[in-house]
C-alpha positions in Angstrom: 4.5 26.0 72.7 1.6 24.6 70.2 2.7 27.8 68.4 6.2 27.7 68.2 6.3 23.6 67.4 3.9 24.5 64.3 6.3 27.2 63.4 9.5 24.8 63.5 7.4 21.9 61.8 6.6 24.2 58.8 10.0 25.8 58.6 11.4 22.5 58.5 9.0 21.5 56.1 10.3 24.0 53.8 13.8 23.8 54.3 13.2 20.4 52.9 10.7 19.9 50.6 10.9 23.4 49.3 13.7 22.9 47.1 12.3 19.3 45.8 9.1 21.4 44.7 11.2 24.4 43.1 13.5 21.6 41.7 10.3 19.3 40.5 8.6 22.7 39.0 11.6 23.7 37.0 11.9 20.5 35.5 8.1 20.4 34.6 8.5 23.7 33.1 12.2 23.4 31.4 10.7 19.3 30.1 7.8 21.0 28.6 9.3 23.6 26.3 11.8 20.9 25.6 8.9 18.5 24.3 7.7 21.1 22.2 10.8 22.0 20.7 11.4 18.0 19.8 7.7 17.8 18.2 8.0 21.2 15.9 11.9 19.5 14.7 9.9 16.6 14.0 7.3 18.0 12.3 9.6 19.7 10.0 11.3 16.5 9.0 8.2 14.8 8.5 7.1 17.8 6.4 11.0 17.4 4.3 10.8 13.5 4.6 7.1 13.6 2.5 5.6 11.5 5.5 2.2 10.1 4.7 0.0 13.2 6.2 -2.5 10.6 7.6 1.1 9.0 9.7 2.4 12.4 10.9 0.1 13.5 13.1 -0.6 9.9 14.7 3.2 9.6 15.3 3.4 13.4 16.6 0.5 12.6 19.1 2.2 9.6 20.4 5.5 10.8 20.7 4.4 13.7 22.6 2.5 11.6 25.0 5.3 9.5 25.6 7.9 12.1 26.1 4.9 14.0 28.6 5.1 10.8 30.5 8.4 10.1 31.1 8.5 13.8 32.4 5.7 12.8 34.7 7.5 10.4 36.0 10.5 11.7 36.6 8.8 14.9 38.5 6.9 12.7 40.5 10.5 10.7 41.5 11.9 13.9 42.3 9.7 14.7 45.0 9.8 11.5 46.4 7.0 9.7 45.3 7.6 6.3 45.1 8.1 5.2 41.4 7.8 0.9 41.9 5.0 1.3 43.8 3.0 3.9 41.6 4.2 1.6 38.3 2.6 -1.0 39.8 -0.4 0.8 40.7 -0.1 2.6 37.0 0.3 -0.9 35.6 -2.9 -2.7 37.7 -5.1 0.3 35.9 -3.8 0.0 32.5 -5.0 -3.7 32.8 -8.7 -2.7 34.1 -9.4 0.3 31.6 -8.0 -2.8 28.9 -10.4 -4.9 30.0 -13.2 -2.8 29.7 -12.1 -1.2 26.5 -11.1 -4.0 24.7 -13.2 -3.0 21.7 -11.6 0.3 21.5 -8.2 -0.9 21.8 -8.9 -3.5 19.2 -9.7 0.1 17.2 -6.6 1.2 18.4 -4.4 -1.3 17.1 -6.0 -1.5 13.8 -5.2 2.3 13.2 -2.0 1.5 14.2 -1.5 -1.5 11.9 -3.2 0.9 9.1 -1.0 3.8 9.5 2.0 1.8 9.8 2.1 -0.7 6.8 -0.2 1.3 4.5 -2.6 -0.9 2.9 -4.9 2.1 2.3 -4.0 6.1 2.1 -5.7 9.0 2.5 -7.4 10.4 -0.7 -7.6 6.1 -2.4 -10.5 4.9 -3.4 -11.6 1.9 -1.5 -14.0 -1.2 -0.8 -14.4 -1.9 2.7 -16.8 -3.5 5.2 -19.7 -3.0 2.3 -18.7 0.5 1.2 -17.1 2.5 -1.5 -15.4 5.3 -0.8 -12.6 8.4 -0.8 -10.4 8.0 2.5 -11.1 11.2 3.6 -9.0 11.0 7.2 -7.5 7.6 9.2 -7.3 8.4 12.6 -6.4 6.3 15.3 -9.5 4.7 16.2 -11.8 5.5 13.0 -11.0 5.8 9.4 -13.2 8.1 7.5 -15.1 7.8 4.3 -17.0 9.8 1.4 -19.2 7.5 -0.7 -20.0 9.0 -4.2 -23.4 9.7 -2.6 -21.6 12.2 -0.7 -22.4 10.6 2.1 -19.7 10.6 5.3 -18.6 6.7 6.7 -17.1 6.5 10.1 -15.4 3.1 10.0 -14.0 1.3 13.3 -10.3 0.7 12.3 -10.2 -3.0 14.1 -13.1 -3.9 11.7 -11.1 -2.2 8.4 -7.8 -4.0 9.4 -9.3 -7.4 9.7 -11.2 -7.7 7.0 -11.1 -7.3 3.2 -10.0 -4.4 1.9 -10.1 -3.5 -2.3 -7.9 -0.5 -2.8 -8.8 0.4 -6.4 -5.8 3.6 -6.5 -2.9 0.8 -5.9 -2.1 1.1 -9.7 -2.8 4.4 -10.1 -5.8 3.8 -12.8 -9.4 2.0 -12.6 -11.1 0.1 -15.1 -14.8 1.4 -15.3 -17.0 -1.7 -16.2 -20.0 -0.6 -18.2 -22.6 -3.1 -20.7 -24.5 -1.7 -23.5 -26.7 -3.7 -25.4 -27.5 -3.1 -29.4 -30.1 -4.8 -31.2 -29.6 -8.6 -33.5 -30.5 -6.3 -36.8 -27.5 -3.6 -35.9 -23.8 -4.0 -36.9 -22.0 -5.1 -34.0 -18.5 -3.6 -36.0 -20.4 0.1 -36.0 -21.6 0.0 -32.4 -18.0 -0.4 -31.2 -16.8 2.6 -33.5 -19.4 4.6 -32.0 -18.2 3.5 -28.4 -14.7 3.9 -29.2 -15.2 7.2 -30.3 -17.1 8.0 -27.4 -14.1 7.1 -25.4 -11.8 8.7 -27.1 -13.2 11.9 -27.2 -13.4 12.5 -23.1 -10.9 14.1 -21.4 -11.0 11.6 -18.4 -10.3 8.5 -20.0 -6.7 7.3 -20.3 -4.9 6.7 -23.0 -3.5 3.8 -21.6 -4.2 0.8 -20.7 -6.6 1.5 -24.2 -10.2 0.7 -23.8 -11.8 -1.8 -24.9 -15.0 -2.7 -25.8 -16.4 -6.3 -27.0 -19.8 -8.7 -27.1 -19.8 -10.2 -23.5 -22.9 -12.2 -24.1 -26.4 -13.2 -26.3 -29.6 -11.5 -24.5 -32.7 -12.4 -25.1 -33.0 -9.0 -27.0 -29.8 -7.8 -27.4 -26.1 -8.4 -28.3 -24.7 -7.6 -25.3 -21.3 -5.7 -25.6 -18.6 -4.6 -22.7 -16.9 -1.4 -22.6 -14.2 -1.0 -20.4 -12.4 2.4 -19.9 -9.8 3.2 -17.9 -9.9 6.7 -15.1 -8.0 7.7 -12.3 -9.8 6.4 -9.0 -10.9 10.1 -8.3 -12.3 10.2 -12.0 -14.2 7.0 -11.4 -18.0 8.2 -11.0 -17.7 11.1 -13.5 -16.2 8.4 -16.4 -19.0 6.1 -15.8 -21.7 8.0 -15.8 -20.8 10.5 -19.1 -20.1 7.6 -21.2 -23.2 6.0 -20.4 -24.8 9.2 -21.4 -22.6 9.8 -24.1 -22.7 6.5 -24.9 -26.5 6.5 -25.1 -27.0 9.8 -27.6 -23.9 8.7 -30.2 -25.7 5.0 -30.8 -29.2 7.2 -31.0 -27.3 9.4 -33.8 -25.8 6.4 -35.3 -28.9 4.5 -35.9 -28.0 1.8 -33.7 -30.8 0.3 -31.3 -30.9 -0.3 -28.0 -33.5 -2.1 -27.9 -35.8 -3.5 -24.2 -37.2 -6.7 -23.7 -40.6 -7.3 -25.5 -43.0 -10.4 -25.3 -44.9 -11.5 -28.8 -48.1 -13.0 -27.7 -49.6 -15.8 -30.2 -53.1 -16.3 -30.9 -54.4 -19.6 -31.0 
């Protein structure tokens, strides 16, 4: 009797939940390929469209997760499963894990707002939260960063959308700020040929906006003059330092002095 109750239970069972669960599987499995059809179209219009590469794959991500969702959801409806209930129950969760993660949705939302209205890109040179850097990658909680010391920066994103950020590749071009000081005996007119020249002669400085160079203060020991360059942000570094050195050898060869601070000491 135990036997044949069991027997008419399952059969029952199967008669009608079976085709909920065949139904519910075929959906899961037809949804899925569907999803991944919509997310390869979309990567190849982000790919015509010239999206930003550090947007594509955050808006890839989340679309997919979306779309996975709804599919969730409408599997889980199809074999009966309560949908207010479990969206109240989904919703009551989302609310804890935001409570406790509210630093790292604070990161979320600032990856967000970065990706979104672009104040930095990957590849600019930037100031931020104390350092300077290439933006390497911006992800969706971290943007990423490689100082000139070749040193790797992983920056929160809520922290790098609410403060200050200097993006010194808006313009496309840099001014390199450099100081070189010549001695009170040397021709100030002569220094800045030599300087000039020095400019002129690398490959990395632009043509335009021209350099410049002029006396930006009286030392102690020195006239004190500016030179200002202009490099691509990427060119920054390798500009500053070669003129420098450049710099250095063409006053040496000119005859012009640098000269360093020196104390006369008096005898009474």
């Amino acid at each position: 009797m135990n036997v044949t109750n069991l027997y008419a239970d399952l059969q029952s069972f199967i008669f009608n939940f079976g085709p909920k669960l065949l139904g519910a599987i075929l959906v899961w499995i037809v949804g899925s390929w569907i999803i991944k059809l919509v997310l390869k179209a979309l990567s190849k219009i982000f790919e015509r469209t010239k999206l930003d590469k550090s947007l594509k794959p955050f808006l890839l991500s989340l679309t997919g997760i979306t779309f996975r969702l709804l599919l969730a959801i409408s599997v889980l409806g199809m074999l009966g499963v309560e949908m207010t209930s479990f969206i109240a129950l989904l919703g009551a969760a989302g609310l804890a894990i935001g409570m406790a993660l509210s630093g790292t949705l604070q990161n979320f939302a600032g990856g967000v707002m970065l990706l979104i209205f672009k104040p930095i890109k990957v590849d600019d040179l930037i100031e931020t939260q104390g350092y300077i850097g290439v933006v390497k990658e911006i992800k969706i909680f971290v943007t990423i960063l490689l100082t000139p010391e070749n040193k790797t920066v992983i920056l929160p994103n809520g922290s790098v959308a609410n403060g200050e950020i200097t993006n010194y590749a808006t313009e496309g071009n840099i001014r390199v700020d450099m100081e070189f000081g010549i001695s009170y005996n040397d021709s100030i007119d002569e220094a800045k040929k030599i300087l000039y020249k020095v400019m002129e002669d690398h490959p990395l400085v632009l043509d335009s906006p021209k350099a410049f160079v002029g006396v930006v203060g009286l030392g102690d020991s020195s006239v004190n003059l500016a030179v200002r360059p202009y490099a691509k942000p990427g060119d920054y570094w390798t500009v500053y330092f070669d003129v420098y050195e450049e710099g250095k050898k063409a006053l040496d060869a000119g005859g012009i002095e640098i000269p360093f601070p020196q104390r006369v000491v008096h005898q009474a």
